[in-house]
C-alpha positions in Angstrom: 0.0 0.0 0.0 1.3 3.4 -0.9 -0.4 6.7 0.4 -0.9 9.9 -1.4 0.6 11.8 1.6 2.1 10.3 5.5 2.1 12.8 8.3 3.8 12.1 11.4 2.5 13.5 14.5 4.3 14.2 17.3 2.3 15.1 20.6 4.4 14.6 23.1 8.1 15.1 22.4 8.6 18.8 23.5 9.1 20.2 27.8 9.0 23.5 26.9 6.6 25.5 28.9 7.1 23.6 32.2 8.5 26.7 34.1 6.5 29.3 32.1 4.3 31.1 34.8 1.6 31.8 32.3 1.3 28.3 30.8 2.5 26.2 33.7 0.7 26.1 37.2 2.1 23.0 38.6 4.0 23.1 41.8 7.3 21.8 39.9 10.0 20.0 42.4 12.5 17.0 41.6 10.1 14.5 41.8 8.1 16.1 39.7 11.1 16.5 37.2 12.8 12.8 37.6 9.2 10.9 38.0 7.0 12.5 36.3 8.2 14.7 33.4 11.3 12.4 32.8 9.5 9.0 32.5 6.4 10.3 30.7 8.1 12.8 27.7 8.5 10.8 24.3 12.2 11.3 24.2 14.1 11.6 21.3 10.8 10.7 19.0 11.3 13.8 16.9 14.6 11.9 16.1 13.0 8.7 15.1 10.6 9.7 13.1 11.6 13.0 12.3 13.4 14.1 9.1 12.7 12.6 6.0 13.1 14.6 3.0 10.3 13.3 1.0 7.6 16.5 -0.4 4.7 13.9 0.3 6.2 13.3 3.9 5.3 16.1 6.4 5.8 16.4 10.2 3.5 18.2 12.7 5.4 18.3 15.9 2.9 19.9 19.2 6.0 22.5 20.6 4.3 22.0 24.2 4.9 19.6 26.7 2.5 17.4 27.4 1.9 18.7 30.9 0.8 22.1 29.3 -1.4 20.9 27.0 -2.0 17.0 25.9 -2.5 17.4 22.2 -3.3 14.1 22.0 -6.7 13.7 23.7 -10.0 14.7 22.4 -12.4 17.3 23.1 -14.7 15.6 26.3 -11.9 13.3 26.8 -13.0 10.3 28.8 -9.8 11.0 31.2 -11.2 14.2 31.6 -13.1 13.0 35.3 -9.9 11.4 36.1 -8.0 14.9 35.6 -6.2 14.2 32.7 -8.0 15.2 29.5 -6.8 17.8 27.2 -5.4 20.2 30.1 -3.8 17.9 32.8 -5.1 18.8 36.7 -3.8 15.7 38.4 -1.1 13.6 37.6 0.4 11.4 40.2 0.0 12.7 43.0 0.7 16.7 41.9 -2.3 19.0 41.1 -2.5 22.2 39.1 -5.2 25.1 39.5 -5.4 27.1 35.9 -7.0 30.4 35.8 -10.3 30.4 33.7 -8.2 32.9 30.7 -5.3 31.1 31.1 -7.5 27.7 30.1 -9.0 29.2 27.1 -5.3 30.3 25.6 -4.0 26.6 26.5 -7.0 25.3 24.9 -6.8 27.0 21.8 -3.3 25.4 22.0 -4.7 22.0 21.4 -7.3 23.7 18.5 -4.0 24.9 16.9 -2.2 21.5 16.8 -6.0 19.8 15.6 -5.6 22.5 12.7 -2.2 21.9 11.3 -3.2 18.4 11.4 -6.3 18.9 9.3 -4.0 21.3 7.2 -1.8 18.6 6.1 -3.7 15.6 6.0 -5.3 14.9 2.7 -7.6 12.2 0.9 -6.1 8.6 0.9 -2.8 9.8 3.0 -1.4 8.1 6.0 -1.5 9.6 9.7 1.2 8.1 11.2 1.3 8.8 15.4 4.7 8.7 16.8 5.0 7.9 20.3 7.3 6.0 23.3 6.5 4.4 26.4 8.2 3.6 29.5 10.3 0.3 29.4 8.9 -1.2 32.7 5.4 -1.1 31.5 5.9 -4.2 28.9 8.4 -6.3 27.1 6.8 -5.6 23.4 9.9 -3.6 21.6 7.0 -1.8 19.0 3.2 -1.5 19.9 1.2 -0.8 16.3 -2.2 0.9 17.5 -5.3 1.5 15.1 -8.7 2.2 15.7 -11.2 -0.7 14.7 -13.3 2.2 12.1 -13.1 4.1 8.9 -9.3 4.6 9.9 -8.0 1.2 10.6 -4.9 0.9 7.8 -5.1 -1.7 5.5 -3.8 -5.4 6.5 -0.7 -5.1 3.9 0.2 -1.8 6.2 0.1 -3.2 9.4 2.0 -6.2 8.1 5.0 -4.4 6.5 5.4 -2.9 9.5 5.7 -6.0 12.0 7.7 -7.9 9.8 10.2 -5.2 9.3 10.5 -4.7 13.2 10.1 -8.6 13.8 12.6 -9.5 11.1 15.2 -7.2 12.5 15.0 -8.4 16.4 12.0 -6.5 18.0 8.9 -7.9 19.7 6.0 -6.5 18.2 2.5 -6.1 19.8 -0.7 -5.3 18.0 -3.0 -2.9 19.9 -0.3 -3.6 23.1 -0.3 -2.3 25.5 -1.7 0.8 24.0 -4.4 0.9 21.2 -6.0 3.0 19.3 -4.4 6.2 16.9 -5.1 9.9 16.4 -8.0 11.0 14.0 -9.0 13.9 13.5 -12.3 15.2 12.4 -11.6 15.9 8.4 -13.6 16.0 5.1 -12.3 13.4 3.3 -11.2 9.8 4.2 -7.8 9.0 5.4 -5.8 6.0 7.5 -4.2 6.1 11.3 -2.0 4.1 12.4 -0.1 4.8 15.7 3.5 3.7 16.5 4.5 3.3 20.6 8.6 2.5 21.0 9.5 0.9 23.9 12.1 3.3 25.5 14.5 0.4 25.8 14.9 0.3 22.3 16.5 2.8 21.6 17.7 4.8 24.9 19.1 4.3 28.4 16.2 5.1 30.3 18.6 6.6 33.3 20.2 9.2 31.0 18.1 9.7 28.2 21.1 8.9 25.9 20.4 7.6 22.4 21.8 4.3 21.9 21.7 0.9 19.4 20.8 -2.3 21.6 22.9 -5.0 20.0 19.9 -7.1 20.5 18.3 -5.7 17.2 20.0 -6.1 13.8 18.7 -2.6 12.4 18.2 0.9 14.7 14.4 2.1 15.1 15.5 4.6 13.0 17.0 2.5 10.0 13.7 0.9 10.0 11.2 3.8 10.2 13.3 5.3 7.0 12.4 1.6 5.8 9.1 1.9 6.4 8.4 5.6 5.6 9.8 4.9 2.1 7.9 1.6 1.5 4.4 3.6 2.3 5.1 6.5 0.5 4.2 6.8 -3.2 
């Protein structure tokens, strides 16, 4: 399968804002730096999947951290009662109180990322959502997420993609342990597929250094340029 356009999405690589008094509001201390921000931040994704010179390739990258705005959940976010929706109150353990005009500028944060998505998506193209995960929380190397709608890529997608990971080393889960991929609302019909990178894979957790684990015959990178080249016409 080869799509008329791919864009990558990048929602969660970025810190910036964190000691920003008119963005932040959360009561920042080490913990809050070494447990929180640390483990959760998609390190070094804009690396991986970031890059390729292709016109039909095209990267939107959210320039927030996540624990300004989460460009990744939807509007009435389910996570919403838990304190995590679109504009994080809670999160383990730390709280954050956000002035009502403060809200509405963070908000239209999220709006702006939604737009350059829509802006750059296009009928039959490929949304690609890049992510990482912390490498305590499973032994799959690569989770592939899709929703099971409209979106869901075709079969011959979702295969090139676990045999190029699975031929070169990495365990590969399907919908594991995350599911599901970003789509938003657009006028035409397009594909989502979601890729999650085990940390592990491609970093020392500890010092957030990039590294190649001898245990795979090709880098993540190698293979997404693999990928990214098969898919795109």
């Amino acid at each position: 399968m080869q799509y008329n356009r791919i864009v990558l999405n990048e929602p969660h690589a970025s810190i910036e804002g964190l000691y920003d008094e008119r963005m932040s509001f959360w009561d920042i201390d080490e913990r809050f730096i070494n447990e929180v921000v640390l483990r959760w931040t998609d390190w070094h994704t804009d690396y991986l999947f970031h890059g390729y010179r292709k016109e039909n390739i095209r990267t939107v990258r959210f320039p927030y951290s996540r624990f300004i705005v989460d460009a990744e959940r939807l509007w009435d976010d389910p996570l919403e009662s838990e304190g995590q929706g679109i504009l994080y109150k809670q999160f383990d353990g730390y709280s954050r109180v956000i002035p009502q005009d403060s809200e509405r500028l963070l908000l239209n944060l999220w709006q702006s990322h939604q737009q350059r998505l829509r802006r750059n998506l296009c009928e039959g193209a490929l949304l690609l959502d890049c992510h990482s995960f912390p490498s305590e929380l499973s032994d799959v190397d690569i989770c592939i997420g899709y929703n099971e709608d409209w979106s869901k890529p075709e079969k011959r997608t979702i295969e090139l993609a676990v045999n190029l990971f699975e031929d070169a080393g990495y365990k590969v889960g399907i919908n594991d342990p995350y599911s599901n991929s970003e789509t938003p609302d657009c006028p035409f019909v397009y594909q989502s597929m979601m890729l999650e990178v085990n940390k592990k894979a491609y970093m020392e957790d500890g010092t957030l250094r990039l590294k190649h684990n001898p245990a795979y015959r090709r880098s993540v990178r190698e293979l997404m340029e693999r990928l990214l080249s098969e898919l795109a016409a």
